[in-house]
Steps between C-alpha positions, in 0.01 A plus 500: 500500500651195612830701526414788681370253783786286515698891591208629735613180676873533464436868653295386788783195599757737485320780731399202764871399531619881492236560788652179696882609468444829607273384853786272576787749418321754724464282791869412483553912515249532812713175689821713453381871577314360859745621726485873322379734692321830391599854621265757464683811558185730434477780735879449655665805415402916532653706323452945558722787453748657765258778567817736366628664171716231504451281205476155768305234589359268788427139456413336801463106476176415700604150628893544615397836645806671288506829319750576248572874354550514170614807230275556186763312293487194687810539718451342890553780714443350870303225647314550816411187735153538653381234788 
């Protein structure tokens, strides 16, 4: 009995200073990352089809305003400046 309280203990010591490390080792992580900023690029591109038989695509990027033609394997085929 005596034993199995002395590791209970041993456990619980070893969890506390776990739990302090890793607060202090994420705050050094937030202090480096502050100047990060996030892009959220949801929404900034439409894609359709030419409209054609043509096995092509439009992607038009919603911020810049350009529009890029692409063929079904990929390959740039023009890109179009819009204002």
């Amino acid at each position: 009995m005596k034993n199995s309280n002395y590791v209970v203990k041993t456990f619980a010591l070893l969890g506390f200073v776990s739990f302090i490390f890793f607060a202090c080792a994420s705050s050094d992580i937030l202090e480096e990352g502050e100047n990060t900023q996030t892009i959220n690029n949801n929404g900034r591109y439409q894609i359709t089809n030419s409209g054609g038989t043509e096995n092509s695509f439009f992607v038009m990027d919603t911020v810049t305003g350009e529009v890029k033609w692409f063929e079904s394997t990929g390959r740039l085929i023009k890109t179009i400046q819009t204002q």
